[in-house]
C-alpha positions in Angstrom: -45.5 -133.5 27.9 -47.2 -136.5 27.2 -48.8 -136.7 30.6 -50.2 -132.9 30.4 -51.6 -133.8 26.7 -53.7 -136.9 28.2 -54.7 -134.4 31.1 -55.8 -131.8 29.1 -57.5 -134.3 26.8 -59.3 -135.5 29.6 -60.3 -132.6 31.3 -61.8 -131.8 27.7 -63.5 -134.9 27.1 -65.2 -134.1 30.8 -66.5 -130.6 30.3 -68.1 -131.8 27.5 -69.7 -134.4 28.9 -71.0 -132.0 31.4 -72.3 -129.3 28.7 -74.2 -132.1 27.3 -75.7 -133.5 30.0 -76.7 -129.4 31.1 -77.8 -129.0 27.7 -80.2 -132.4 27.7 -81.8 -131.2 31.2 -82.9 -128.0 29.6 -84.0 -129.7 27.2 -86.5 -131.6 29.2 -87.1 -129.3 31.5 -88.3 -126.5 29.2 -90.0 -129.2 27.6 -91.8 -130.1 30.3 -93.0 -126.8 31.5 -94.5 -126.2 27.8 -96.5 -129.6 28.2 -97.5 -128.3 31.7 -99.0 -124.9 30.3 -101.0 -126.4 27.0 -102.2 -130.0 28.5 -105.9 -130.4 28.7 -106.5 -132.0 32.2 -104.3 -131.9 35.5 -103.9 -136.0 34.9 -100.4 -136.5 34.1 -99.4 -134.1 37.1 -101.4 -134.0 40.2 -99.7 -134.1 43.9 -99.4 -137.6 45.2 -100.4 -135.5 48.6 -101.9 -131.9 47.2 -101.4 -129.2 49.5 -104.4 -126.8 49.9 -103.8 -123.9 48.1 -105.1 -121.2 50.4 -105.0 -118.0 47.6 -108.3 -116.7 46.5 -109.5 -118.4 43.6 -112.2 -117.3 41.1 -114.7 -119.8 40.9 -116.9 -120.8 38.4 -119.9 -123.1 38.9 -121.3 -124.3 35.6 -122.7 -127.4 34.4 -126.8 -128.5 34.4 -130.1 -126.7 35.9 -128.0 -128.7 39.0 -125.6 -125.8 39.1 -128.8 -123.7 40.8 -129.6 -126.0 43.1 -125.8 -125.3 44.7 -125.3 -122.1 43.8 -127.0 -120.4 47.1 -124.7 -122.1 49.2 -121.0 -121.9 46.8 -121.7 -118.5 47.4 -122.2 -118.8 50.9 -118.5 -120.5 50.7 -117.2 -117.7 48.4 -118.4 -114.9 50.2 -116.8 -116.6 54.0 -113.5 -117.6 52.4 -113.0 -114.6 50.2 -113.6 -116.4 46.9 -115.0 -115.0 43.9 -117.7 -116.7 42.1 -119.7 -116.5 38.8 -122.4 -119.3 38.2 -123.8 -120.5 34.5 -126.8 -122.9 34.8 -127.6 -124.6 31.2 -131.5 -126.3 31.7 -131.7 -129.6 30.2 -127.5 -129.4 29.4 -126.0 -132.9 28.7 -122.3 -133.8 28.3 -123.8 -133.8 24.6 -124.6 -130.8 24.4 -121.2 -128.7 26.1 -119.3 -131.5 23.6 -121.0 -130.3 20.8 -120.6 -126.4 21.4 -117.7 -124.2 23.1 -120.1 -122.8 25.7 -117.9 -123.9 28.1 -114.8 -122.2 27.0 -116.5 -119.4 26.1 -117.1 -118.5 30.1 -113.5 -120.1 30.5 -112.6 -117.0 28.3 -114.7 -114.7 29.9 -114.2 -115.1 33.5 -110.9 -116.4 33.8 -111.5 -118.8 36.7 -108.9 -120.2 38.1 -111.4 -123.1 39.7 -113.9 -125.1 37.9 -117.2 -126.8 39.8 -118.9 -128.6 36.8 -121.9 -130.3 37.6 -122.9 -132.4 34.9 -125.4 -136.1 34.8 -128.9 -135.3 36.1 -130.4 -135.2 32.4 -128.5 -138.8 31.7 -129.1 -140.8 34.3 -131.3 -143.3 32.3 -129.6 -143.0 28.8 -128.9 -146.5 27.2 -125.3 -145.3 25.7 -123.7 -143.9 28.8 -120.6 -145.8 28.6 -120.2 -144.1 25.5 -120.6 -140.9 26.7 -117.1 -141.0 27.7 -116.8 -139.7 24.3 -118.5 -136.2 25.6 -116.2 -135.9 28.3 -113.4 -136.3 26.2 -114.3 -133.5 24.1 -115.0 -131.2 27.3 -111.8 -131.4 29.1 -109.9 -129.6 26.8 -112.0 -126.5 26.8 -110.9 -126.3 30.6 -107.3 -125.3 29.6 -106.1 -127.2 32.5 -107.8 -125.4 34.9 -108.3 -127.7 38.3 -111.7 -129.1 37.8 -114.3 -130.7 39.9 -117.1 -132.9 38.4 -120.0 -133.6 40.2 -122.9 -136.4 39.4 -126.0 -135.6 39.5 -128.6 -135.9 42.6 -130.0 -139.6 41.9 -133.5 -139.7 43.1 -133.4 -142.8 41.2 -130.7 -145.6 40.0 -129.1 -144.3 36.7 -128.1 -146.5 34.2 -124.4 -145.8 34.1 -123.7 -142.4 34.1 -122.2 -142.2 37.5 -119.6 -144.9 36.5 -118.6 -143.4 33.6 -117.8 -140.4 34.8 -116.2 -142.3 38.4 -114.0 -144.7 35.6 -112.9 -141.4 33.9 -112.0 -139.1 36.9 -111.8 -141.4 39.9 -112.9 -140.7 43.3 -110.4 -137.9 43.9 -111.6 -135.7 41.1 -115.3 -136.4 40.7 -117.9 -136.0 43.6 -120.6 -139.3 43.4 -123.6 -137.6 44.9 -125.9 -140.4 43.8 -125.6 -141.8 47.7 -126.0 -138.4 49.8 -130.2 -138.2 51.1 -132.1 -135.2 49.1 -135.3 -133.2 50.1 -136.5 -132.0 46.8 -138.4 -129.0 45.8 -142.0 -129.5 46.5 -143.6 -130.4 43.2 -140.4 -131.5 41.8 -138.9 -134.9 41.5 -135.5 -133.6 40.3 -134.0 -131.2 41.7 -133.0 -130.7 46.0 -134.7 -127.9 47.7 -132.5 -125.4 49.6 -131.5 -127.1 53.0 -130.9 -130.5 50.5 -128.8 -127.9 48.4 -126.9 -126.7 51.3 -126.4 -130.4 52.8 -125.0 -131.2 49.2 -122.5 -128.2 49.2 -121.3 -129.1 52.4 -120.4 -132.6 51.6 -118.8 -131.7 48.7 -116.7 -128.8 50.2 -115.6 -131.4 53.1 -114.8 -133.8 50.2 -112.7 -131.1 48.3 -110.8 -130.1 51.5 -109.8 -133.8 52.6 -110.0 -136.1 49.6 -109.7 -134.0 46.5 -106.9 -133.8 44.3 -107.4 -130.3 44.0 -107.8 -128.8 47.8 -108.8 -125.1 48.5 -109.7 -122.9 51.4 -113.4 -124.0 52.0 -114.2 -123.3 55.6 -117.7 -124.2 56.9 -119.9 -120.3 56.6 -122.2 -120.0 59.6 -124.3 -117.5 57.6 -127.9 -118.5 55.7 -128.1 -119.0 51.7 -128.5 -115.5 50.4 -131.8 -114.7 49.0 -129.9 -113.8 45.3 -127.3 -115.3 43.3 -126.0 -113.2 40.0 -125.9 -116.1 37.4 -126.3 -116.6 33.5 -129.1 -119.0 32.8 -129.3 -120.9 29.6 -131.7 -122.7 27.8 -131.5 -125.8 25.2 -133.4 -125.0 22.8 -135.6 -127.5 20.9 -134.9 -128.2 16.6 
């Protein structure tokens, strides 16, 4: 009688054990999903070795007057590997300036992309503070609702004053694109911003960069075809106090 008592004891003390530890798993688990769906950045969960994700995605390319200069041949990319794209070019834009407003969300909201290019630097590459700029960036990244996004510097035709190392320190170089060394043509007349072919070599470096050493890999096959002559985007303007 004894012997059954300790056995049933036992065989009590162990299925409780066992609901506890199912119940504490859950726990984490669900847990962990619900961080997964509201965190800000991809940071605390990225592949060790990401798989490309092969789906169509919806694309957006946003960022500086930069985002024009690419957006002939992203949609070269889109139209060869059945992506969608929608492109929002902000003249004279700034980390500054999408910290300081929710323009950035608002096309988040908008267009539901599922795949961010933001191009981002040209119009701070010879600010004194750009260390402190980081600041910017940390106010950005959470109006990307953890969608997988790309930063990429600006086009250096000359050397910037820290604005490509801030933005390397932040994302590293599996997550942000350093143009700063690639050779640009630039538009005739124009000291800033790369000319067509310049804007095509740029895209293509940056797609071969996103398909081998990204975090965040997609179906980017090389297009054969040439730039289209249009590209439906949404231009904005800084406006001046």
């Amino acid at each position: 009688m004894k012997k059954s008592k300790s056995i049933i004891i036992t065989l009590a003390l162990i299925a409780a054990i066992c609901s506890f530890i199912y119940i504490y798993i859950e726990y984490l688990v669900d847990r962990t999903v619900k961080y997964a769906a509201v965190s800000p950045t991809f940071t605390n969960y990225r592949d060790t070795v990401p798989r490309t994700d092969t789906t169509t995605q919806n694309i957006l390319l946003i960022g500086d007057s930069m985002a024009y200069s690419l957006m002939f041949r992203v949609q070269n990319y889109c139209n060869y590997n059945h992506h969608n794209l929608n492109v929002v070019t902000w003249v004279s834009a700034t980390t500054e300036t999408y910290a300081n407003c929710d323009t950035l969300e608002y096309f988040v909201n908008l267009y539901h992309p599922t795949y961010i290019l933001f191009v981002i630097g040209a119009n701070e590459m010879f600010v004194s503070n750009a260390a402190e700029r980081i600041d910017n960036v940390n106010k950005i990244i959470p109006q990307t609702h953890g969608i997988r996004t790309i930063w990429i510097g600006p086009p250096n035709w000359k050397e910037d004053t820290g604005i490509n190392d801030m933005l390397m320190r932040k994302f590293g170089p599996r997550q942000f694109f350093l143009s700063k060394n690639l050779k640009f043509t630039r538009i005739k007349g124009d000291v800033a911003h790369p000319d067509r072919p310049a804007g095509t070599m740029w895209m293509d470096s940056i797609a071969s960069w996103i398909k081998n050493k990204s975090f965040f890999p997609i179906r980017l096959e090389k297009p054969e075809e040439e730039n289209p002559i249009h590209v439906d985007f949404v231009k904005l303007v800084v406006k001046e106090n």
